[in-house]
KETOR-475575 format. One record per residue: residue in three letters; residue number from 1; x, y, z of N, C-alpha, C, CB in turn. Coordinates in steps of 0.02 Angstrom, whole numbers, plus 50000, padded with zeros to 5 digits. Each point is the difference from the previous one (the first is absolute). Glycine has a CB too. Layout:
<rs>
R  resn  resi    nc1    nc2    nc3   cac1   cac2   cac3    cc1    cc2    cc3   cbc1   cbc2   cbc3
R   ALA   NUM      X      Y      Z      X      Y      Z      X      Y      Z      X      Y      Z
...
</rs>
This chain:
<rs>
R  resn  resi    nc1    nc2    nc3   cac1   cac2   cac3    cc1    cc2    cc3   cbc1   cbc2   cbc3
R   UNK     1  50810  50307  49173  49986  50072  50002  50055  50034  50040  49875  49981  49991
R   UNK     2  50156  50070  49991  50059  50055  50024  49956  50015  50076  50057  50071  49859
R   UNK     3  50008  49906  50180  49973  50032  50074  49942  49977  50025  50043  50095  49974
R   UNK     4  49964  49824  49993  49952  49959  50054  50026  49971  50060  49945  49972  49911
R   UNK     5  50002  50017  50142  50023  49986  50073  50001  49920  50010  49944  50118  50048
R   UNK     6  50124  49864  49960  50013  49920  49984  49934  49975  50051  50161  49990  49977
R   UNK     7  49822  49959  49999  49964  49955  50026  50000  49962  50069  50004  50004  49893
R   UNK     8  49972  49990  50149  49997  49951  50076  50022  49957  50005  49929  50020  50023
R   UNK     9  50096  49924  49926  50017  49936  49998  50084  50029  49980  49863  49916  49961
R   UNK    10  50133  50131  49987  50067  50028  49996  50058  50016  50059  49929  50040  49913
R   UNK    11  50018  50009  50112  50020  50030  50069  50018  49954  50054  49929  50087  49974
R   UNK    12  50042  49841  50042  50007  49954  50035  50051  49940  49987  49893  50044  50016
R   UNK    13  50115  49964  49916  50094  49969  49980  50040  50047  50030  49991  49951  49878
R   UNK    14  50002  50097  50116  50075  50055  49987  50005  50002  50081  49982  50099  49868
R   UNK    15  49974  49884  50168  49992  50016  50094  50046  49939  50003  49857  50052  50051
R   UNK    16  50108  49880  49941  50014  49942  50015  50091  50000  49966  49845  49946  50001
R   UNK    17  50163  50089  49929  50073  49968  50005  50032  50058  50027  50005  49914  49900
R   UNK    18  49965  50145  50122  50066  50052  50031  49998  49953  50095  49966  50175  49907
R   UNK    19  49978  49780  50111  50019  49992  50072  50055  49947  49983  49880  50026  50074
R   UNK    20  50102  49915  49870  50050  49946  50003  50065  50023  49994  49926  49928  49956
R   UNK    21  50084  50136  49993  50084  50023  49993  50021  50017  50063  49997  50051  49889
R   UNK    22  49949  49984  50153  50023  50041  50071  50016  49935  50054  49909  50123  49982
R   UNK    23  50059  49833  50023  49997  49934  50041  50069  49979  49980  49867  49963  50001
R   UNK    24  50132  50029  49925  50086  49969  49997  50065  50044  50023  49955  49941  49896
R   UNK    25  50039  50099  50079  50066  50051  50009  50007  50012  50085  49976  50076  49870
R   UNK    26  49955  49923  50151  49997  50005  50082  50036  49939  50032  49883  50062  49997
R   UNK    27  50111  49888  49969  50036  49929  50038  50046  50003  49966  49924  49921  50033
R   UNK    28  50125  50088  49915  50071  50011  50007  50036  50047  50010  49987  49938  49954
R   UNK    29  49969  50108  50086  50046  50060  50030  49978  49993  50069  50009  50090  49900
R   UNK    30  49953  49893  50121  49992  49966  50083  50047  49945  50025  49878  50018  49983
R   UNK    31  50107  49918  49960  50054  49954  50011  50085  50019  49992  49898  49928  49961
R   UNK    32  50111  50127  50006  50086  50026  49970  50036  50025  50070  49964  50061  49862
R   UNK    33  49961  49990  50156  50040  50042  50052  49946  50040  50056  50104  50021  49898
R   UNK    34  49850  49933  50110  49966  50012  50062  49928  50032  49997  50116  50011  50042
R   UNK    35  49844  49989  49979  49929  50045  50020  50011  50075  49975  49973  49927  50117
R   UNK    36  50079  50119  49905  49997  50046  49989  50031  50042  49951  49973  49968  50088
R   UNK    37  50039  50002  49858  50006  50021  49929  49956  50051  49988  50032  49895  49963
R   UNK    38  50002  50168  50000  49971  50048  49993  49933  49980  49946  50119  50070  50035
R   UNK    39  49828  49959  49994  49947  49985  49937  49984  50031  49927  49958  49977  50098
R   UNK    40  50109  50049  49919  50021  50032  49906  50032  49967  49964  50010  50095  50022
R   UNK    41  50041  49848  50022  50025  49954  49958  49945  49936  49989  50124  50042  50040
R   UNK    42  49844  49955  49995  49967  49941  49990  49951  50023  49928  50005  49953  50147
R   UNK    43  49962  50112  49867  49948  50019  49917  50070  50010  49968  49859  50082  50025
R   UNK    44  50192  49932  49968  50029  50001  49932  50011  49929  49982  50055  50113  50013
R   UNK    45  49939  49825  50040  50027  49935  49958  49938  49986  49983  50106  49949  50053
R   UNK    46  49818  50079  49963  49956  49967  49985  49978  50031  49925  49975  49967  50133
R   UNK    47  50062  50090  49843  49970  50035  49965  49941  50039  49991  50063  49940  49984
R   UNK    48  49943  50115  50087  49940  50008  50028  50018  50065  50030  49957  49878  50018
R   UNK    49  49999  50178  49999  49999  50043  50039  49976  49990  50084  49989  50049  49880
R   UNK    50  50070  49970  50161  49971  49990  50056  49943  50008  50023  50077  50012  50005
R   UNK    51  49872  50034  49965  49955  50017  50021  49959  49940  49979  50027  50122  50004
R   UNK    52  49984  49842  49953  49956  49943  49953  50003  49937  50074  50054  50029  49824
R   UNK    53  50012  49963  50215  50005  49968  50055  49963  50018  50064  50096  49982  49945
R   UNK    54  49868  50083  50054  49980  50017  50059  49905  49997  49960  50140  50089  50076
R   UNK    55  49835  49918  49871  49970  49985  49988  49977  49922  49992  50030  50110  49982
R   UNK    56  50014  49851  49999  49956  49909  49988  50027  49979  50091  50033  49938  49814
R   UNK    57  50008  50105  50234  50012  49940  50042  49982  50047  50073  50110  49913  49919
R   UNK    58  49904  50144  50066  49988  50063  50058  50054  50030  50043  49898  49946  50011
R   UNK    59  50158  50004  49953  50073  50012  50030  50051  49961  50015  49947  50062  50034
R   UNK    60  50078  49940  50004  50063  49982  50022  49955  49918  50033  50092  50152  50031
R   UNK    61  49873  49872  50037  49961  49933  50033  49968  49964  49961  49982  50047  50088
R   UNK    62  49992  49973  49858  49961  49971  49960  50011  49955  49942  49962  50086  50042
R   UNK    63  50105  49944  49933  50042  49971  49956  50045  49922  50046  50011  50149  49928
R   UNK    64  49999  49871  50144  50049  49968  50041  49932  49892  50015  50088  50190  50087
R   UNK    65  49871  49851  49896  49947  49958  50035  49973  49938  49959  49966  50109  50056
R   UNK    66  50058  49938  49870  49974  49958  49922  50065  49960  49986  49914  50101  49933
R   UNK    67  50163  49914  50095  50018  49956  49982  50052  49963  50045  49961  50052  49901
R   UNK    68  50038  49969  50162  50025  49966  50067  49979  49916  49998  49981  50126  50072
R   UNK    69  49987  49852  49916  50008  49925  49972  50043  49959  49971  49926  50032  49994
R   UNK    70  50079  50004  49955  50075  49979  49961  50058  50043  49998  49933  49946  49930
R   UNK    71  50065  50099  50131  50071  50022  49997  50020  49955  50077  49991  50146  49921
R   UNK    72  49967  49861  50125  50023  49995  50046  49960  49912  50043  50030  50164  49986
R   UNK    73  49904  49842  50012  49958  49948  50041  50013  49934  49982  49914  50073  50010
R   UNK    74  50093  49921  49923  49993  49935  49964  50076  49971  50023  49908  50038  49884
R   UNK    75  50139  50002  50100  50060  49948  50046  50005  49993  50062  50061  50023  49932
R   UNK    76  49940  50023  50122  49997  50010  50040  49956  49951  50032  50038  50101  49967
R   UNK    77  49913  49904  50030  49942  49916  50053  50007  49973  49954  49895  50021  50076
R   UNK    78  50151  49965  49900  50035  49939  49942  50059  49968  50053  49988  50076  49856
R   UNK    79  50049  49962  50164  50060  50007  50058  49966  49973  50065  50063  50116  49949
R   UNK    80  49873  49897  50074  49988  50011  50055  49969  49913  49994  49985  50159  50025
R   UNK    81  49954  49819  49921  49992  49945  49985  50056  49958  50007  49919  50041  49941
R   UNK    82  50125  49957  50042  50064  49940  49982  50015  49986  50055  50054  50033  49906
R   UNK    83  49955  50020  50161  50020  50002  50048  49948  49964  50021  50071  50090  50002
R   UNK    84  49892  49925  50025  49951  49963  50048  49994  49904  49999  49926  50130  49977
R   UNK    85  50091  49873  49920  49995  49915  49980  50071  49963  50030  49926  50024  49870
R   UNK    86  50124  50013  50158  50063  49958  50021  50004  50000  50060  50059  50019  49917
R   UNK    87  49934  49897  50100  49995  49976  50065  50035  50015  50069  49974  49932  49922
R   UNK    88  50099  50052  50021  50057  50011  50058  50000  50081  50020  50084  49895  49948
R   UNK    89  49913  50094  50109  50004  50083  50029  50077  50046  49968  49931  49949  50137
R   UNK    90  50120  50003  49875  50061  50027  49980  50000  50043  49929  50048  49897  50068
R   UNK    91  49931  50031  49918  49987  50013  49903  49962  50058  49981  49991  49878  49977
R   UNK    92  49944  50138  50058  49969  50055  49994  49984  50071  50004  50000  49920  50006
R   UNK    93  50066  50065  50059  50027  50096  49996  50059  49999  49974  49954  50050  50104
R   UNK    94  50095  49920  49873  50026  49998  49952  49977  50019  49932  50039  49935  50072
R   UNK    95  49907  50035  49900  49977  50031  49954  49961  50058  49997  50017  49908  49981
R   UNK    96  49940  50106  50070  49931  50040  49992  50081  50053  50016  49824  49936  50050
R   UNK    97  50231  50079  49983  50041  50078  50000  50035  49986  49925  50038  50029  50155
R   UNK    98  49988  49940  49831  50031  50004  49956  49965  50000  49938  50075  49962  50068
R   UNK    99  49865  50024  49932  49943  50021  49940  49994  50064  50008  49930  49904  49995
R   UNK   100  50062  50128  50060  49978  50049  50022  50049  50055  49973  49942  49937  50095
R   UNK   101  50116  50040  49935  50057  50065  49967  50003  50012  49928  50078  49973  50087
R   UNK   102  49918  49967  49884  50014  49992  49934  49959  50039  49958  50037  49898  50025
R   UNK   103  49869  50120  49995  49967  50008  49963  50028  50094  50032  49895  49860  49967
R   UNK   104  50115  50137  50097  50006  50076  50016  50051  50033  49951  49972  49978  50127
R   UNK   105  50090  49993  49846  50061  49999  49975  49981  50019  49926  50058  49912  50086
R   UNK   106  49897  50061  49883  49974  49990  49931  49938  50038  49988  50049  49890  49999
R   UNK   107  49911  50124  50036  49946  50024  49989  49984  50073  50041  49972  49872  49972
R   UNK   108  50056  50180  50014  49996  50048  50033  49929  50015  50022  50101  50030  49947
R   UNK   109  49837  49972  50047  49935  50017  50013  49986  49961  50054  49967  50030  49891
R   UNK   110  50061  49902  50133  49973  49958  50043  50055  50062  50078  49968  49828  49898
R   UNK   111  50072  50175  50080  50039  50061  50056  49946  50053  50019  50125  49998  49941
R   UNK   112  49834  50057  49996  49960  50022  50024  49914  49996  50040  50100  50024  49929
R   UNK   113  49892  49901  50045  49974  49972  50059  49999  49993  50047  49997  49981  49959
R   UNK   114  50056  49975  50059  50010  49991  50074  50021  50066  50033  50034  49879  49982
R   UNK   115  49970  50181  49996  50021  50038  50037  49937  50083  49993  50146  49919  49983
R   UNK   116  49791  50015  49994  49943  50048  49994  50004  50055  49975  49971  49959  50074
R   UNK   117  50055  50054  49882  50039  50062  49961  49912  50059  49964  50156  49886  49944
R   UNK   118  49788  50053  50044  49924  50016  50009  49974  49981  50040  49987  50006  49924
R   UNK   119  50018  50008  50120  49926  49970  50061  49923  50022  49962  50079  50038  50139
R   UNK   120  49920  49982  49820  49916  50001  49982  49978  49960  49934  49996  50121  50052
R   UNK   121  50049  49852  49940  49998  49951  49957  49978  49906  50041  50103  50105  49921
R   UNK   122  49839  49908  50054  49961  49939  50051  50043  49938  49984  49863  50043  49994
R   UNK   123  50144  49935  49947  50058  49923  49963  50058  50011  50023  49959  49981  49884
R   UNK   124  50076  50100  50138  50070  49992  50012  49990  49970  50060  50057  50092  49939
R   UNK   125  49903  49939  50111  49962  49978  50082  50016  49945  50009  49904  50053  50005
R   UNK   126  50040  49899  49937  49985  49953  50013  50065  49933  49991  49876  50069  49975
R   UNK   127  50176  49948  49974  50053  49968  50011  50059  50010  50065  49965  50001  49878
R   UNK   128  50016  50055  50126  50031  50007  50070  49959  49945  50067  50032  50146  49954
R   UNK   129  49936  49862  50052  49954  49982  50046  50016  49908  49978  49894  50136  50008
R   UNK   130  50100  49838  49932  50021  49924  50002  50055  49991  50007  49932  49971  49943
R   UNK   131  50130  50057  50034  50068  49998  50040  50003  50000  50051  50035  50036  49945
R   UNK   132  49946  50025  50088  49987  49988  50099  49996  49948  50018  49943  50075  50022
R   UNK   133  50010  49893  49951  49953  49921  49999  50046  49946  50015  49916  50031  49902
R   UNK   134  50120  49966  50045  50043  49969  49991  50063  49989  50031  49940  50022  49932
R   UNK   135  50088  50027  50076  50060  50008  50060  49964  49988  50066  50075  50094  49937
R   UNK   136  49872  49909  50087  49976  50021  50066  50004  49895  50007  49898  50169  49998
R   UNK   137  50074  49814  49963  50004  49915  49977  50058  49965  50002  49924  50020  49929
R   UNK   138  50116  50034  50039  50076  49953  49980  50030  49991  50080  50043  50065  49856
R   UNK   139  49964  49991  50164  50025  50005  50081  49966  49967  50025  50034  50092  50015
R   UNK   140  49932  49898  50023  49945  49947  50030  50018  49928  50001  49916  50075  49958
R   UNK   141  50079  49903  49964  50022  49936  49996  50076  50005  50032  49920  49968  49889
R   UNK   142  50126  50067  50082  50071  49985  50020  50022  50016  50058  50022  50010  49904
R   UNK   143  49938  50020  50136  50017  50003  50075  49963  49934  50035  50009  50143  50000
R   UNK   144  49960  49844  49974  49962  49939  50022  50065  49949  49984  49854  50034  49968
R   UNK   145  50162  49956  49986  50029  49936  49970  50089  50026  50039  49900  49968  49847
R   UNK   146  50104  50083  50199  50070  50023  50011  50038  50007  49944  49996  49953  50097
R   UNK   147  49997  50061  49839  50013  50017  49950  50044  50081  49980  49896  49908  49998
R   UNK   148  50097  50135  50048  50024  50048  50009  50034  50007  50053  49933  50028  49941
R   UNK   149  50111  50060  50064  50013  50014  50080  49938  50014  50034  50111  50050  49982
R   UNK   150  49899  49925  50094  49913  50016  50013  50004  50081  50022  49951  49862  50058
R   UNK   151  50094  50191  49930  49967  50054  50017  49973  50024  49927  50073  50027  50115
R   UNK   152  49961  49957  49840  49961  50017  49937  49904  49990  50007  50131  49953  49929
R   UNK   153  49890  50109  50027  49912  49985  50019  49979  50053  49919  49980  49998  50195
R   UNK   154  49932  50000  49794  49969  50027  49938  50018  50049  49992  49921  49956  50002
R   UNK   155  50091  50108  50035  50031  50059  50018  50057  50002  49954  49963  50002  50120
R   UNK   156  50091  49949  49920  50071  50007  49945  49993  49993  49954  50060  49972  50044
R   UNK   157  49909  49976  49936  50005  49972  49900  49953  50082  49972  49971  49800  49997
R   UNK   158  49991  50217  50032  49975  50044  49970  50039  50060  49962  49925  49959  50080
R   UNK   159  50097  50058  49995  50066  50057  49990  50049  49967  49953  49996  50053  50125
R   UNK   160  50024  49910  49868  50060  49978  49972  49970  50008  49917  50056  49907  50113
R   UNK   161  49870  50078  49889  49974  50011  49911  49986  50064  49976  49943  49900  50005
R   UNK   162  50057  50126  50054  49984  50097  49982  50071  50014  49986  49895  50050  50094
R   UNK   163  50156  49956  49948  50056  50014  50015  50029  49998  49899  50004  49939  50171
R   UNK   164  49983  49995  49821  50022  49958  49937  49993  50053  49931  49951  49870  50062
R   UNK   165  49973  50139  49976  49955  50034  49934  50008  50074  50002  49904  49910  50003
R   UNK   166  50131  50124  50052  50021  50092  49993  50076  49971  49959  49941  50094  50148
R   UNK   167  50082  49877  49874  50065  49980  49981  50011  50004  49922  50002  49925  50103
R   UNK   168  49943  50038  49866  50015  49989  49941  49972  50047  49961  50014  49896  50022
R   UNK   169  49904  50139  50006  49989  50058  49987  50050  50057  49989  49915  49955  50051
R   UNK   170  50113  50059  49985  50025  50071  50035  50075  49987  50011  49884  50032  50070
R   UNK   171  50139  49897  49918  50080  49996  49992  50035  49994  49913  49987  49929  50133
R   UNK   172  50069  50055  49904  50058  49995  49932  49977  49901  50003  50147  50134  50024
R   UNK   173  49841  49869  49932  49964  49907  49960  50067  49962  50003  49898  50036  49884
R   UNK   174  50100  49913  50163  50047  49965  50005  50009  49946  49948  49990  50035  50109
R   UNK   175  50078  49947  49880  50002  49926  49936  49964  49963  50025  50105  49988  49957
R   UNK   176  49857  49960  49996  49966  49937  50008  50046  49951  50065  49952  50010  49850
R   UNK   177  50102  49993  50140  50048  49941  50040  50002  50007  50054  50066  49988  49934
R   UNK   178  49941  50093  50075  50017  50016  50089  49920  50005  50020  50134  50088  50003
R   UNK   179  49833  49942  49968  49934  50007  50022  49979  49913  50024  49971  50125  49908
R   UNK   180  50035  49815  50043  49979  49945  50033  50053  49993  50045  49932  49949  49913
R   UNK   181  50112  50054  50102  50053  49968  50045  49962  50040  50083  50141  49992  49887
R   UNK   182  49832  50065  50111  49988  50039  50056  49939  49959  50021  50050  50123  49966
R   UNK   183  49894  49861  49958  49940  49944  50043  50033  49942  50021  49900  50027  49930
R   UNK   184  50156  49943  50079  50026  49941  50032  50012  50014  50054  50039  49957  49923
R   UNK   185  49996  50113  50083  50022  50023  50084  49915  49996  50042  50127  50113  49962
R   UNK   186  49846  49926  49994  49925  49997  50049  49958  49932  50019  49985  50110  49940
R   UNK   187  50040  49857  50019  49947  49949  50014  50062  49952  50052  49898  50003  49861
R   UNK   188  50162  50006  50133  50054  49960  50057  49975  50039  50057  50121  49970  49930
R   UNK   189  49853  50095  50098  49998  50040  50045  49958  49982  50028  50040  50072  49961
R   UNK   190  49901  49922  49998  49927  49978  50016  49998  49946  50053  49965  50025  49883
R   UNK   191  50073  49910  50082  49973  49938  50030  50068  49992  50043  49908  49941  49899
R   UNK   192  50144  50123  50121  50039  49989  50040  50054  49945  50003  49914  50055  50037
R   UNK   193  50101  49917  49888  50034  49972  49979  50065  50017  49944  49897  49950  50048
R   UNK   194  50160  50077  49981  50052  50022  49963  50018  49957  49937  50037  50047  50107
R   UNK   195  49979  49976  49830  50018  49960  49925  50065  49983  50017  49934  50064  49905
R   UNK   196  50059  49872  50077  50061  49943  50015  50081  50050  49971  49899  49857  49964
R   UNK   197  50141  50145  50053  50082  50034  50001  50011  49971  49939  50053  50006  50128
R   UNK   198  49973  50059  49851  50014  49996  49926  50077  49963  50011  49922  50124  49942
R   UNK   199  50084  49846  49998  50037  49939  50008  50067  50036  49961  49895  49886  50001
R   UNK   200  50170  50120  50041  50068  50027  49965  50040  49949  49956  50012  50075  50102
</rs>
């Protein structure tokens, strides 16, 4: 019949696939280039009216909350796990920074994390809050094990990951090469051990 009112079960596909388009386009424009992608680009990749985004999710927090898992959590205490499983202390801040930069380097949204870019976003919180965790751990052990300089302390590594994360935010994006060559200086700084003289 002309100008019938689609059906409930109708209406409940067309919801369900405008959130899945919005969920996707939201994680490869979160993962491309950070949390704060305008939410006009995100409904145009979803094929969607923004307003259709503030309706299935309530916004920006809401949208950030549905898919912060797989933009950001799931590697991240992926990083933080690996770390904790390697024995050698050396070996382990070795990896847990240099995991660390790498994902900061590659994954722009984990930058606006750590630099609480939403504080009312309870999942962004809450990854913050297990990183803390984690560094507050990593130091501990390696001052224990004299593994570091002993004035280093949770404080620095902290700063040094914020520092990292306006940097890459809010700077000119350094090459892959020099950018790792600078996590070698830090981690020689760290444990107060200069990189062996380059050989003429």
């Amino acid at each position: 019949m002309t100008g019938a009112v689609p059906s409930e079960p109708r209406l409940r596909a067309d919801a369900r696939r405008n959130s899945a388009q919005i969920r996707a386009a939201a994680i490869g424009a979160f993962q491309g280039r950070g949390l704060t992608v305008p939410l006009e680009e995100v409904a145009k990749a979803a094929g969607v009216s923004k307003a259709t985004i503030f309706n299935r999710f309530g916004g920006r927090i809401g949208l950030i909350e549905a898919v912060i898992e797989e933009v950001v959590a799931t590697e991240l205490l992926a990083v933080i796990d690996r770390a904790r499983a390697i024995d050698d202390i050396g070996e382990r801040i070795t990896y847990y920074l240099t995991a660390l930069r790498d994902l900061q380097y590659r994954q722009p949204a984990v930058n606006d994390v750590l630099l609480q870019t939403y504080p009312h976003s309870r999942s962004l919180m809450e990854i913050c809050r297990a990183g803390s965790e984690a560094n507050d751990e990593l130091i501990a052990a390696a001052r224990a094990a004299d593994a570091l300089r002993p004035e280093f302390t949770t404080g620095d590594l902290h700063a040094l990951v914020l520092d990292n994360a306006l940097a890459l935010k809010h700077g000119e994006r350094p090459a892959r090469d020099a950018y790792d060559r600078r996590t070698t200086y830090l981690l020689d700084g760290i444990r107060g051990r200069p990189s062996a003289p380059a050989r003429r």
